[in-house]
DSSP file (Angstrom, degrees, kcal/mol; ACC not computed):
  #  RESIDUE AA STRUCTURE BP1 BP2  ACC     N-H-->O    O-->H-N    N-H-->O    O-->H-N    TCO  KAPPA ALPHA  PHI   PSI    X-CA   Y-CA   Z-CA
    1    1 A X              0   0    0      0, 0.0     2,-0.4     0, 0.0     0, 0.0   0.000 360.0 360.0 360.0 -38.3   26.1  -35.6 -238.9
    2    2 A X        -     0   0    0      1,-0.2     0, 0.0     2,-0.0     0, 0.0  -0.648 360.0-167.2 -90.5 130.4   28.0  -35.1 -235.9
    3    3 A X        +     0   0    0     -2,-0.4     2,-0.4     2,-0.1    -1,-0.2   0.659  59.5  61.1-105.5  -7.7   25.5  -33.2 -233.6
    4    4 A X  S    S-     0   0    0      1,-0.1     2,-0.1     2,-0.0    -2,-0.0  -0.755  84.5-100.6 -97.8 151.6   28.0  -32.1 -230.8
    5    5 A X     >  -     0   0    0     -2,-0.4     4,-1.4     1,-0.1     3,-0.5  -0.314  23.9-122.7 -60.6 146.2   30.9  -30.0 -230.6
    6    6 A X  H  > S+     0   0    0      1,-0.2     4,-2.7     2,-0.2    -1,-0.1   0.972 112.9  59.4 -36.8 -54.9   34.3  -31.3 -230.5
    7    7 A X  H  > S+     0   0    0      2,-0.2     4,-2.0     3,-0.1    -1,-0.2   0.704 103.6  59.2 -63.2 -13.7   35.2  -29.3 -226.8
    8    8 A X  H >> S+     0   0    0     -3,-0.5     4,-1.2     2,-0.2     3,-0.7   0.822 109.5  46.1 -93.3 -86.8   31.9  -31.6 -225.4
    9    9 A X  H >X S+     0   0    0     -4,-1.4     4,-2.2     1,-0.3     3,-0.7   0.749 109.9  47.5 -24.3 -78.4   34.0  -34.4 -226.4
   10   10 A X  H >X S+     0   0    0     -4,-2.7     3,-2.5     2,-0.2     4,-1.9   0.900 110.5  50.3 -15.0 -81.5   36.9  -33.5 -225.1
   11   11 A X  H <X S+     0   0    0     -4,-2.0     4,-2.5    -3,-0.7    -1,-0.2   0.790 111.7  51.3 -23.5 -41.5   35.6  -32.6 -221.7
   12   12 A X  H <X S+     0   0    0     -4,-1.2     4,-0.7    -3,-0.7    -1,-0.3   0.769 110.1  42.9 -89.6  -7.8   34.0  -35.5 -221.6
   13   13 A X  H <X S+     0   0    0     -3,-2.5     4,-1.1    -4,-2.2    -1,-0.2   0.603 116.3  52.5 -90.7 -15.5   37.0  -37.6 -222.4
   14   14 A X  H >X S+     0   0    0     -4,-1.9     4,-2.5    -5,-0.4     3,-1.0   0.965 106.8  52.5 -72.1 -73.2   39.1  -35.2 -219.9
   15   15 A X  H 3X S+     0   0    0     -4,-2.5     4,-1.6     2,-0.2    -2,-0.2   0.626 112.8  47.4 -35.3 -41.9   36.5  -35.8 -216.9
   16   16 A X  H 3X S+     0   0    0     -4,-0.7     4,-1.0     2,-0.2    -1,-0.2   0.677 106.8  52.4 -73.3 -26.6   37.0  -39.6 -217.6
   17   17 A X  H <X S+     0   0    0     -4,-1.1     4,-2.4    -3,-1.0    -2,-0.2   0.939 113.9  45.6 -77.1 -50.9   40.9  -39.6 -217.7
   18   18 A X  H  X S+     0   0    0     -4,-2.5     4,-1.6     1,-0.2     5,-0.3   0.980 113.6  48.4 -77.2 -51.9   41.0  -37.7 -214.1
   19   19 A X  H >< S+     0   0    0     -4,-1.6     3,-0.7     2,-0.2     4,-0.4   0.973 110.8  47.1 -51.1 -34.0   38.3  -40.0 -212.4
   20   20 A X  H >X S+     0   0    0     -4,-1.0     3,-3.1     1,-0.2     4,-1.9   0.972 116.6  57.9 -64.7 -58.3   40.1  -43.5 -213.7
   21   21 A X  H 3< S+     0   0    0     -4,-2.4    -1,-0.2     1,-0.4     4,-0.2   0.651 107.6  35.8 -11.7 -67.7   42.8  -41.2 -212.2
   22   22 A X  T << S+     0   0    0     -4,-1.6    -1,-0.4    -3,-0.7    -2,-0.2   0.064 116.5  55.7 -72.9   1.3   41.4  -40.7 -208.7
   23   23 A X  T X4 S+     0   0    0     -3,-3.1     3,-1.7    -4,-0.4     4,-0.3   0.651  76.2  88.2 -90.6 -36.5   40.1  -44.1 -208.5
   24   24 A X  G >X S+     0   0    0     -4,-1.9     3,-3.2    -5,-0.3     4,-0.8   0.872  82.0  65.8 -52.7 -50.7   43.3  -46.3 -209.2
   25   25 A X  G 34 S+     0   0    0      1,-0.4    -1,-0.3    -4,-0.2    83,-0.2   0.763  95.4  61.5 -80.1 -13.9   44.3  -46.2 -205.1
   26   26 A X  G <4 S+     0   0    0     -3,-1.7    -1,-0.4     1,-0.2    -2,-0.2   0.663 106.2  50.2 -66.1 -17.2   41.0  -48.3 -204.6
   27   27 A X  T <4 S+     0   0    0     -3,-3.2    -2,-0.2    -4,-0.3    -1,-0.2   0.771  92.4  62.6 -79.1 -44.3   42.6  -50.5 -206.5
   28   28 A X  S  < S-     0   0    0     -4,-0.8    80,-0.6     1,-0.2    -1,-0.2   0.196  91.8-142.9 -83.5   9.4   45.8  -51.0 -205.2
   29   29 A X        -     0   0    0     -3,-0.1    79,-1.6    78,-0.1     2,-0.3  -0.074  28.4 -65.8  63.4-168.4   44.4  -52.6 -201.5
   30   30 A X  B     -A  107   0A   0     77,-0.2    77,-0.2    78,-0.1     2,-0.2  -0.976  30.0-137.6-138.9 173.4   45.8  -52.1 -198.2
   31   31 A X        -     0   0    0     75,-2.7     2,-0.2    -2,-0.3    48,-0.1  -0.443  30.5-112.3-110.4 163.0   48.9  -52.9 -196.3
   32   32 A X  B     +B   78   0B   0     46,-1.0    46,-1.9    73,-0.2     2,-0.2  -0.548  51.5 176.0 -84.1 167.2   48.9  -54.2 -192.6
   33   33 A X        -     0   0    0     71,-0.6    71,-0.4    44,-0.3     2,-0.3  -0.858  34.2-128.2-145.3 175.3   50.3  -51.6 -190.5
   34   34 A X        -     0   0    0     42,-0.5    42,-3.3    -2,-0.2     2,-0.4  -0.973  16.3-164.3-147.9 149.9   51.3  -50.2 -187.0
   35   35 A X  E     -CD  75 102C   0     67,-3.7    67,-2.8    -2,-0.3     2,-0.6  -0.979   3.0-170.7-138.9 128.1   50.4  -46.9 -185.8
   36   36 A X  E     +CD  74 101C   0     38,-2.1    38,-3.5    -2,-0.4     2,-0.3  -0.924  12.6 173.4-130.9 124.3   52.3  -45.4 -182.8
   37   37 A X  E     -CD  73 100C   0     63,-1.2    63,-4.9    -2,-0.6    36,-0.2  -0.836  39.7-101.5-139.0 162.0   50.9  -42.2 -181.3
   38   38 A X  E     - D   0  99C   0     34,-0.6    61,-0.3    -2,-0.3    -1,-0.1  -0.162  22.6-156.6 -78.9 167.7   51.8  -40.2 -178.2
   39   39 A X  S    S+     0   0    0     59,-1.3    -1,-0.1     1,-0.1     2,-0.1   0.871  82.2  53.0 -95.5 -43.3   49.0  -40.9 -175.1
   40   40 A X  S    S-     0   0    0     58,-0.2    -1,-0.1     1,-0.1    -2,-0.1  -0.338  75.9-139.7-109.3 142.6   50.0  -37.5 -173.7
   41   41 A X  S    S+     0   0    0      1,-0.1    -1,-0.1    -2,-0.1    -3,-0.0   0.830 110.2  59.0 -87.0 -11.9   50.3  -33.7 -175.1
   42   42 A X  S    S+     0   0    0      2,-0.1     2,-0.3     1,-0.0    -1,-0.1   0.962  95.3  73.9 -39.1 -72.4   53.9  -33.6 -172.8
   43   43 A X  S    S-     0   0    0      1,-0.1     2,-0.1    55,-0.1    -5,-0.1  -0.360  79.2-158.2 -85.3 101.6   55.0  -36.5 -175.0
   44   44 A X        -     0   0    0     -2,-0.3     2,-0.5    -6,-0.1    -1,-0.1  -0.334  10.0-144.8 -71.5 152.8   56.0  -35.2 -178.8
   45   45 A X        +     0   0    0     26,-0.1     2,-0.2    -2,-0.1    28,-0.1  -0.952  48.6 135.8-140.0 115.8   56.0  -37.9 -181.9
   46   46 A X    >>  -     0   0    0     -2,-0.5     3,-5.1    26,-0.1     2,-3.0  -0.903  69.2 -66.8-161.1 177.6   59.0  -36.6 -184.1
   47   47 A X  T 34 S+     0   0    0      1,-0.3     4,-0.1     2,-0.3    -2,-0.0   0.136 131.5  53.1 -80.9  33.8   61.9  -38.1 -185.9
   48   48 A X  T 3> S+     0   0    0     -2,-3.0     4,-1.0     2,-0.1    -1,-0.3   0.184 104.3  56.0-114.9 -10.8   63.9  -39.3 -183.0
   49   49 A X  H <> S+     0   0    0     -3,-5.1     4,-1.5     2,-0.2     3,-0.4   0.852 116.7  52.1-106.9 -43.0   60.2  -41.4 -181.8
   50   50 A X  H  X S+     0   0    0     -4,-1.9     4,-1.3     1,-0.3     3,-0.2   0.966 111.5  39.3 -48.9 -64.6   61.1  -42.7 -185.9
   51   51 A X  H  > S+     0   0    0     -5,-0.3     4,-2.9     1,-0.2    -1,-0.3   0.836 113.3  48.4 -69.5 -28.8   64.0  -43.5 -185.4
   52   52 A X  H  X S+     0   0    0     -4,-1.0     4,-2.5    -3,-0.4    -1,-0.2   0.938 116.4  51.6 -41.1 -61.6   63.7  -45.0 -182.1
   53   53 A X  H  X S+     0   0    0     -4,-1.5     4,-2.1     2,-0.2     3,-0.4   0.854 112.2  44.0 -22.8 -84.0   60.8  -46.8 -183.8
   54   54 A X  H  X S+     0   0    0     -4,-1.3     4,-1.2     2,-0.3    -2,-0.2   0.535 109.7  56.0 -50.8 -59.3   62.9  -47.9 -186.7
   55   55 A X  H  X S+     0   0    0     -4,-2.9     4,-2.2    -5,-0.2    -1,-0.3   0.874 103.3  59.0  -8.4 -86.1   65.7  -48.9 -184.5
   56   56 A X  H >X S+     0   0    0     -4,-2.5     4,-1.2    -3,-0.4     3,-1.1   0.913 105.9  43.7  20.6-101.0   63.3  -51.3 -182.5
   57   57 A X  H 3<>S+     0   0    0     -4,-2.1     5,-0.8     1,-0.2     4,-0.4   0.773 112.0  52.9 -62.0 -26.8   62.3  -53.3 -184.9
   58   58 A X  H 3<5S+     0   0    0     -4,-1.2    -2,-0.3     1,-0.2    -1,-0.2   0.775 112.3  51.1 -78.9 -18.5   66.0  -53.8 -186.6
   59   59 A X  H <<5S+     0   0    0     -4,-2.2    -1,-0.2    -3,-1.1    -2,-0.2   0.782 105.4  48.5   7.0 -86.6   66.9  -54.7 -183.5
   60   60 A X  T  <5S-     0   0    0     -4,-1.2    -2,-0.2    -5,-0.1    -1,-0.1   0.553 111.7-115.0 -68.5  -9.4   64.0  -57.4 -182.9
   61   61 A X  T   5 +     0   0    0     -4,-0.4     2,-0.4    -5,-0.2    -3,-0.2   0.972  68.8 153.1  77.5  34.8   65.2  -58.6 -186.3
   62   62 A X      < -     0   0    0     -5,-0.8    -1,-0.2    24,-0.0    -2,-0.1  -0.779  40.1-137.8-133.5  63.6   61.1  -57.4 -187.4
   63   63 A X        -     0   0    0     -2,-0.4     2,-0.4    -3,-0.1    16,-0.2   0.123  20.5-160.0 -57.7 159.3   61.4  -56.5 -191.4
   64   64 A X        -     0   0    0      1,-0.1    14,-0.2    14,-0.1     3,-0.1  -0.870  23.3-157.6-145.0 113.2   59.6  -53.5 -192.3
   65   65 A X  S    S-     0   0    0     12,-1.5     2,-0.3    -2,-0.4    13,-0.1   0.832  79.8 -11.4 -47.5 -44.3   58.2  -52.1 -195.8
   66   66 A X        -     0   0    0     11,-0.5    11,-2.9     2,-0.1     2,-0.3  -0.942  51.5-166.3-169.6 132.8   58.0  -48.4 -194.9
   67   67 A X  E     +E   76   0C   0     -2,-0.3     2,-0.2     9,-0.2     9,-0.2  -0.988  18.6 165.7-130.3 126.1   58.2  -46.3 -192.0
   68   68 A X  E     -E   75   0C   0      7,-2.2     7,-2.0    -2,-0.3     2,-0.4  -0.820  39.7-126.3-131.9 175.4   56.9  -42.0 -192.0
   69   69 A X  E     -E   74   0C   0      5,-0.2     2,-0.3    -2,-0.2     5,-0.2  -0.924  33.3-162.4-123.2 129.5   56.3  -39.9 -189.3
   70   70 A X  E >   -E   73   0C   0      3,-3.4     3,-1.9    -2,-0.4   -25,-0.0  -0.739  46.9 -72.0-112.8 174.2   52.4  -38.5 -190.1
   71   71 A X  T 3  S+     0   0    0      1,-0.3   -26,-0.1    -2,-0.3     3,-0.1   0.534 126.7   6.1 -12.1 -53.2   51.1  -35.3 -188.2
   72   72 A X  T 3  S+     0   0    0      1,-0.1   -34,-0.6   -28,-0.1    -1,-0.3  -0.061 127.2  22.1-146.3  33.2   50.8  -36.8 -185.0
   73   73 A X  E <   -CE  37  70C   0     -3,-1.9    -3,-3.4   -36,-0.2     2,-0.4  -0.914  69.7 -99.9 174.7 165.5   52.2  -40.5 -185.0
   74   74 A X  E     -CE  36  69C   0    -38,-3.5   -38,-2.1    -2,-0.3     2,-0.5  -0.872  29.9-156.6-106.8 123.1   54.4  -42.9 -186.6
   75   75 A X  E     -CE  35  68C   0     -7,-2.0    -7,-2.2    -2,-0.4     2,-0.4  -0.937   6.3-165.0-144.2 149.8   53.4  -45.2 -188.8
   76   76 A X  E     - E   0  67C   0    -42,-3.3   -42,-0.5    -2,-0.5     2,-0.3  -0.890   9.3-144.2-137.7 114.5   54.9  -48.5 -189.9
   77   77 A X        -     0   0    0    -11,-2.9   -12,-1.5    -2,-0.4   -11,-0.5  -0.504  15.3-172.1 -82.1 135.0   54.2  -50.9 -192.8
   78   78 A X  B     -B   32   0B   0    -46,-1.9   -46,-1.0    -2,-0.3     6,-0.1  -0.937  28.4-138.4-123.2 146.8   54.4  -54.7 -193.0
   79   79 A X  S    S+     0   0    0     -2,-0.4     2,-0.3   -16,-0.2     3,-0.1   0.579  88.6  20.2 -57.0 -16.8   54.2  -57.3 -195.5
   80   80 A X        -     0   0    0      1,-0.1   -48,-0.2   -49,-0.0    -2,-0.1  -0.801  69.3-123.4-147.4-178.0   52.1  -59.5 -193.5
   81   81 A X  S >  S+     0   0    0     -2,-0.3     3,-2.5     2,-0.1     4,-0.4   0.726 105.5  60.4-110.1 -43.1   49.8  -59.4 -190.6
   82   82 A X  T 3> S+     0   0    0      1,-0.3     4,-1.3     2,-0.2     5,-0.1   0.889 108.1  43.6 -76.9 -20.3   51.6  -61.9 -188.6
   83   83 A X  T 34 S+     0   0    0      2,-0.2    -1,-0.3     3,-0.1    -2,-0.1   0.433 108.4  61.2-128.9  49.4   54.4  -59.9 -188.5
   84   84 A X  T X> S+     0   0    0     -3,-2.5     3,-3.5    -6,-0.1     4,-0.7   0.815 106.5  50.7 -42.1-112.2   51.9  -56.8 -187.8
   85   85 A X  H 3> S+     0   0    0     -4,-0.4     4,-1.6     1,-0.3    -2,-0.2   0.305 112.2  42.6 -12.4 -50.5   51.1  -58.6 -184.9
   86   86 A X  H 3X S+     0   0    0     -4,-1.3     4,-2.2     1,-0.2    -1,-0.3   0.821 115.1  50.0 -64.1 -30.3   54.9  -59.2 -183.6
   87   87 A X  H <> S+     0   0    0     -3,-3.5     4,-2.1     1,-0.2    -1,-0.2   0.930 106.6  51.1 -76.5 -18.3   55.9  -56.0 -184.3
   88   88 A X  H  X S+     0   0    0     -4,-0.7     4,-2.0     2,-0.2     5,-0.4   0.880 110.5  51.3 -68.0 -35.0   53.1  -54.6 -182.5
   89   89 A X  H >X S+     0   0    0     -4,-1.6     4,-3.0    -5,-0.2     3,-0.9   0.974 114.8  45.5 -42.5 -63.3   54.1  -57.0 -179.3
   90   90 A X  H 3X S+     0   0    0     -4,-2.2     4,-1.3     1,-0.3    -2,-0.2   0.684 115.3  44.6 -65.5 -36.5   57.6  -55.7 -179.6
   91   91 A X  H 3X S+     0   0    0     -4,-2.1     4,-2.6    -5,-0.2    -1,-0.3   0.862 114.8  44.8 -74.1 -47.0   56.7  -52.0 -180.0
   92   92 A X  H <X S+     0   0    0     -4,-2.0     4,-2.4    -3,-0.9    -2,-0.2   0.900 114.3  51.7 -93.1 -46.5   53.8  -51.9 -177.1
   93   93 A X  H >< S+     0   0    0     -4,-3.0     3,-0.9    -5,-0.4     4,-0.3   0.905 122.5  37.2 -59.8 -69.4   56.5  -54.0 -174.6
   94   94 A X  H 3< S+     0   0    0     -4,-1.3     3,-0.3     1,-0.2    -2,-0.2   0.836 137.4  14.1 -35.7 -78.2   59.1  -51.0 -175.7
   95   95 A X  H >X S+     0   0    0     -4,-2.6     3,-0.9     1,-0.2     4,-0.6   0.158  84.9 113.4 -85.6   6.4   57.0  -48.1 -175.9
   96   96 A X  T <<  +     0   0    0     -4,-2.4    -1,-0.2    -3,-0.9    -3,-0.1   0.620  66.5  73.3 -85.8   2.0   53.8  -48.9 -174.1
   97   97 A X  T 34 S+     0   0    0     -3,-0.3    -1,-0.2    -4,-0.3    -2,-0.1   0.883 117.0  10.3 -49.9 -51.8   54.4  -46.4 -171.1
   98   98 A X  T <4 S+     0   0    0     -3,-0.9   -59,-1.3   -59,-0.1     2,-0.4  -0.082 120.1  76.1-137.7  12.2   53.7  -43.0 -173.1
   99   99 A X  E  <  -D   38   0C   0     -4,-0.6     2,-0.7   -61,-0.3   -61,-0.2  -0.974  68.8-131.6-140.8 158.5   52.4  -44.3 -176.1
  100  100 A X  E     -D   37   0C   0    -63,-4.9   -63,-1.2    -2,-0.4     2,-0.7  -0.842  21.8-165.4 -85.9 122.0   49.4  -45.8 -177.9
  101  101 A X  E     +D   36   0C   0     -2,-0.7   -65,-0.2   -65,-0.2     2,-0.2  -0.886  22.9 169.0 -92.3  84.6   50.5  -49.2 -180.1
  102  102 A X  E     -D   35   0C   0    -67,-2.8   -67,-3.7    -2,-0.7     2,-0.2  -0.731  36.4-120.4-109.1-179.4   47.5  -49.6 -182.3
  103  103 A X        -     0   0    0    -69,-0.2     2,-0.3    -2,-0.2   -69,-0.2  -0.870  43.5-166.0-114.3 147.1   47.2  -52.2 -185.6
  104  104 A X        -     0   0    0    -71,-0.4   -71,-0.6    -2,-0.2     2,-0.5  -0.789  27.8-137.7-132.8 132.5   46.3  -50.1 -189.1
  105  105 A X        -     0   0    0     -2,-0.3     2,-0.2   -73,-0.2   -73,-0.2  -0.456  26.0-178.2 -76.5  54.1   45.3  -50.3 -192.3
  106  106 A X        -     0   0    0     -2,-0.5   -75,-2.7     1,-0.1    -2,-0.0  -0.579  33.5-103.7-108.2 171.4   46.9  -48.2 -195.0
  107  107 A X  B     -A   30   0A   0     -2,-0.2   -77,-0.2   -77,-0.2    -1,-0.1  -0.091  20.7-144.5 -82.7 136.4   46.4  -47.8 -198.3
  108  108 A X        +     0   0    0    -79,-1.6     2,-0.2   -80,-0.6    -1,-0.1  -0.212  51.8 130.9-109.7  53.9   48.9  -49.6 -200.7
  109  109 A X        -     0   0    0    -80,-0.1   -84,-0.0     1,-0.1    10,-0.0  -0.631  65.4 -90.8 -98.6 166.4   49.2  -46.9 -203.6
  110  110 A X     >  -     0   0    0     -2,-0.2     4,-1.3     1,-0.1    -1,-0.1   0.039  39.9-112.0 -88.1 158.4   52.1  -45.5 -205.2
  111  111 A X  H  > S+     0   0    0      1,-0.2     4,-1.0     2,-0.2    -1,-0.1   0.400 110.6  58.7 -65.3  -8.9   53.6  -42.2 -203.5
  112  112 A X  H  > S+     0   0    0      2,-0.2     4,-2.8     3,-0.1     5,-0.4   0.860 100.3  47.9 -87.8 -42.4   52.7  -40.1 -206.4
  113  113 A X  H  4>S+     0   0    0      1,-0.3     5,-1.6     2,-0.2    -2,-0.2   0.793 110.2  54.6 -89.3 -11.8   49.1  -40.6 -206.5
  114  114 A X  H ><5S+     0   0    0     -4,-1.3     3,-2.3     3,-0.2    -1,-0.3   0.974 109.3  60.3 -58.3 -53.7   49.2  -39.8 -202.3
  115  115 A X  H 3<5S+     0   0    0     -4,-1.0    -2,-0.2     1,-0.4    -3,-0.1   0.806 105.6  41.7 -46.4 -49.0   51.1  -36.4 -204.0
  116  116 A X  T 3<5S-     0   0    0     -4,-2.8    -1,-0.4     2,-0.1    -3,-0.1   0.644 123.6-102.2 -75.3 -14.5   48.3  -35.4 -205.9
  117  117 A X  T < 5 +     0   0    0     -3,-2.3     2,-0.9    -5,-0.4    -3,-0.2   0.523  67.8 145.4 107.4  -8.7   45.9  -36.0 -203.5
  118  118 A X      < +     0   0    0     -5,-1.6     2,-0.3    -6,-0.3    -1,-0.3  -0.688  21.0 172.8 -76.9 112.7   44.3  -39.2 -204.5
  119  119 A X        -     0   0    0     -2,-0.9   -93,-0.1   -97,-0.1    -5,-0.0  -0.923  39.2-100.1-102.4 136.5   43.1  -41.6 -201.7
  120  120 A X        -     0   0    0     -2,-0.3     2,-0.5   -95,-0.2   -94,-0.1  -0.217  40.4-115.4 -38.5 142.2   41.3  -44.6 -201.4
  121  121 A X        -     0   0    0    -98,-0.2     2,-0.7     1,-0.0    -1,-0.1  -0.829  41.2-131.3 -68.0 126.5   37.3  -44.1 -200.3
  122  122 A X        -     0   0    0     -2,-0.5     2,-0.3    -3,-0.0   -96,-0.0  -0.808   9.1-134.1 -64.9 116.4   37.4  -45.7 -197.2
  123  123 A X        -     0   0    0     -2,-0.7    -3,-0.0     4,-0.1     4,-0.0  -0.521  19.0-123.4 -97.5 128.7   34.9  -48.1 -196.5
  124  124 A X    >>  -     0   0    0     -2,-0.3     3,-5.5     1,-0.1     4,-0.5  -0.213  44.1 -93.9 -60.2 147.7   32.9  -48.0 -192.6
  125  125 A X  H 3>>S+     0   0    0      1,-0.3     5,-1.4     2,-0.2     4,-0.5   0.612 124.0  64.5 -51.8 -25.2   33.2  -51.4 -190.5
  126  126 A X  H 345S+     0   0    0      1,-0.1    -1,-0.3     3,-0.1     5,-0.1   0.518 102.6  41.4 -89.0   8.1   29.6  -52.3 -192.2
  127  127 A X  H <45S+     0   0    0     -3,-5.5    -2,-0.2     3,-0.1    -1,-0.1   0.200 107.3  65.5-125.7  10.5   30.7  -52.5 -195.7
  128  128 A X  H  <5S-     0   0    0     -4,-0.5    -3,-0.2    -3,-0.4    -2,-0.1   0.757 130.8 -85.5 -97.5 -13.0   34.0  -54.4 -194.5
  129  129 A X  T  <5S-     0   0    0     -4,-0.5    -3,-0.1     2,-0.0     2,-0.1   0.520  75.0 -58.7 111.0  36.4   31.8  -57.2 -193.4
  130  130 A X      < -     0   0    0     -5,-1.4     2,-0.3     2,-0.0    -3,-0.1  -0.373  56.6 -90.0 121.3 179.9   30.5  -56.5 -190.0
  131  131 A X        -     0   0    0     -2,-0.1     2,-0.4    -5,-0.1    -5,-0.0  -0.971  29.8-130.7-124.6 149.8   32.2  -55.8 -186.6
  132  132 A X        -     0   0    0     -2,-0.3     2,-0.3     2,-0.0    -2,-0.0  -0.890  28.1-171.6 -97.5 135.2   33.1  -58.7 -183.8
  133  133 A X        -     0   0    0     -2,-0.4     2,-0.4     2,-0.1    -2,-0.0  -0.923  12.5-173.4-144.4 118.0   32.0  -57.9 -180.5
  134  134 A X        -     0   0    0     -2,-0.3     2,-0.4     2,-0.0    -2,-0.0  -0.745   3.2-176.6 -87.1 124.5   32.8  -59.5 -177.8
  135  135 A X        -     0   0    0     -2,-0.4     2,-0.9     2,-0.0    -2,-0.1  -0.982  18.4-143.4-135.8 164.4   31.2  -58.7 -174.8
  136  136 A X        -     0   0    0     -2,-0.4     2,-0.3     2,-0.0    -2,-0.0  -0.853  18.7-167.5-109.8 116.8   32.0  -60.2 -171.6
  137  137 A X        -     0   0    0     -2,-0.9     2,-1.7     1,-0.0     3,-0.2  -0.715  25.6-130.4-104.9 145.3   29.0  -60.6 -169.5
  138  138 A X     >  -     0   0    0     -2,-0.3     4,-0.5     1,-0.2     3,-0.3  -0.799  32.8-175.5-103.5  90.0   29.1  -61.6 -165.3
  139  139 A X  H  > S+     0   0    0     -2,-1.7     4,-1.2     1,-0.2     3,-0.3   0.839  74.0  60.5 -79.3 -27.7   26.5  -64.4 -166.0
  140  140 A X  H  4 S+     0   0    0      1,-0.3    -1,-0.2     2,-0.2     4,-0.1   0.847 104.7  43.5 -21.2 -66.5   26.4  -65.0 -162.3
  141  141 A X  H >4 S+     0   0    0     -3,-0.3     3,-0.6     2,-0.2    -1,-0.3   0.690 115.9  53.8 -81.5 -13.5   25.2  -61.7 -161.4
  142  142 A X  H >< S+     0   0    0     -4,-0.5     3,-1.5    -3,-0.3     2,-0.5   0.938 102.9  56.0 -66.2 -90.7   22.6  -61.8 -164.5
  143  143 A X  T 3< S+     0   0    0     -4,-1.2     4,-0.4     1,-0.4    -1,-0.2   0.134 111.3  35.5  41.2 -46.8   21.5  -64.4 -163.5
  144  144 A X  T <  S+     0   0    0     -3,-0.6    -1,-0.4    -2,-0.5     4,-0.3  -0.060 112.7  60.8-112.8  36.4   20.5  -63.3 -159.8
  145  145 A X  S <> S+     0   0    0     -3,-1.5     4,-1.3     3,-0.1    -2,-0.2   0.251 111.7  42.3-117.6 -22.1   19.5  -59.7 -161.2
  146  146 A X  H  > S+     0   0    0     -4,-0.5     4,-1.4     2,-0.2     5,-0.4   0.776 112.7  49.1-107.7 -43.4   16.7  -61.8 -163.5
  147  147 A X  H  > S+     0   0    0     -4,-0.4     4,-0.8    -5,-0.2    -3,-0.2   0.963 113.2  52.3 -62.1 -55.2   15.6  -64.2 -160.7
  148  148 A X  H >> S+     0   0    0     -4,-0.3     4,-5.2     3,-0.2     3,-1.1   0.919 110.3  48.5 -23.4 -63.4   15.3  -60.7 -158.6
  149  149 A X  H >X S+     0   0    0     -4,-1.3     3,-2.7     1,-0.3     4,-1.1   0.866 116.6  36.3 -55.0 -77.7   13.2  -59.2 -161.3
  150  150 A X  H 3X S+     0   0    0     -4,-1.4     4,-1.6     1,-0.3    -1,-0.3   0.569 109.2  67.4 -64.0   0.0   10.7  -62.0 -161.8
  151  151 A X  H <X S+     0   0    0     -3,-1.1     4,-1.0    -4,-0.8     3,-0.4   0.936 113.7  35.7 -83.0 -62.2   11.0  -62.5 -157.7
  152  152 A X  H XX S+     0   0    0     -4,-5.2     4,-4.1    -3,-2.7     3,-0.8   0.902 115.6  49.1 -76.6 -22.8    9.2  -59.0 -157.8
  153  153 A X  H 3< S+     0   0    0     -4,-1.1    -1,-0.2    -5,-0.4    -2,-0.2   0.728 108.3  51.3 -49.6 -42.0    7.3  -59.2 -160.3
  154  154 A X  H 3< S+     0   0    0     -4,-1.6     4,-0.4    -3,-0.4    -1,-0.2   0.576 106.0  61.7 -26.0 -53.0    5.8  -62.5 -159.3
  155  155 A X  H XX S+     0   0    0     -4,-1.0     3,-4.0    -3,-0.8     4,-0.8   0.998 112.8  34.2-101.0 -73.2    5.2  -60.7 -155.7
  156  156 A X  H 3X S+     0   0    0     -4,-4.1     4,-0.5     1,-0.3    -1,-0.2   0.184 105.4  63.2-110.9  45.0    2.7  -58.0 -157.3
  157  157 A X  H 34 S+     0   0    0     -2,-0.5    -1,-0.3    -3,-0.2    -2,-0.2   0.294 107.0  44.0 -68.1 -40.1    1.4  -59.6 -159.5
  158  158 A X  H <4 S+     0   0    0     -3,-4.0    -2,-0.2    -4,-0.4    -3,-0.1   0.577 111.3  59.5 -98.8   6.6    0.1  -61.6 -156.7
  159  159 A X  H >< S+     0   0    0     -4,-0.8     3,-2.7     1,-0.2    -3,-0.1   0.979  99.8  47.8 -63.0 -59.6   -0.7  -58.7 -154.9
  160  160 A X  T 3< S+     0   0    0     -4,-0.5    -1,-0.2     1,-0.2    -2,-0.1   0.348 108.1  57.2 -84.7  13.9   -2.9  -57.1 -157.1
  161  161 A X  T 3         0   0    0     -4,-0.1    -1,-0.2     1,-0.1    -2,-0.1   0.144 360.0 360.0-106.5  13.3   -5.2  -60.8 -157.7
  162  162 A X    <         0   0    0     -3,-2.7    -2,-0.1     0, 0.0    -1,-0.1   0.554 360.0 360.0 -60.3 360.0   -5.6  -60.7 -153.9
């Protein structure tokens, strides 16, 4: 009756335990963060810019989930965004000479399933639900840049029904 082999079962039941596997950190959301990275190749980010880091906030009194030092920057978990936001004040007024203070996402999965290699897909700024863009326009000078144009336009345009 049964018209497959067992080992095709298997497989296929094998092949389903390692995606749910690799999937689970899509699950788990993300954390606000802070990401502090050198501006300059002079300027090293190493476990003294941690601790410094680390320091800092206990300092400012600035609670903090998790703090590592990644490849090339430090980077610092929060429970909240609003105090993302202070620590990031406190960080860039400390560090903002020779370092970058930007605000982060990262992924709030378990340390094991980072160990294996499993990461969230990260999703592009159009599937997060747009971007805001502000842009600041010098309506003034639009403004006499437009009157220009139609000032010449105007002008041969009546040339050429002379």
């Amino acid at each position: 009756m049964n018209r497959f082999p067992l080992w095709k079962y298997i497989l296929i039941a094998v092949v389903l335990l390692v995606s749910a596997l690799y999937t689970l950190p899509n699950f788990y959301g993300e954390v606000p963060a802070v990401q502090i990275s050198s501006t300059r190749a002079a300027i090293k980010t190493d476990a003294t810019l941690l601790q410094q880091v680390q320091d800092e906030l206990k300092a400012q009194n600035i609670p903090y989930t998790g703090a590592f030092l990644d490849a090339n920057s430090v980077k610092v978990k929060f429970a909240s965004t609003d105090i993302q936001l202070k620590a990031k004040d406190a960080l860039q007024a400390r560090f903002g000479d020779g370092y970058s203070v930007a605000l982060n996402l990262l992924s709030a999965s378990p340390a094991w399933l980072s160990a294996i290699g499993a990461k969230p897909m990260y999703l592009g700024l159009d599937l997060r639900g747009g971007v805001y863009f502000l842009m600041q326009v010098d309506m003034v000078a639009a403004l006499d840049k437009a009157a220009d144009r139609y000032n010449n336009d105007l002008r041969s345009q009546l040339r050429e029904q002379k």
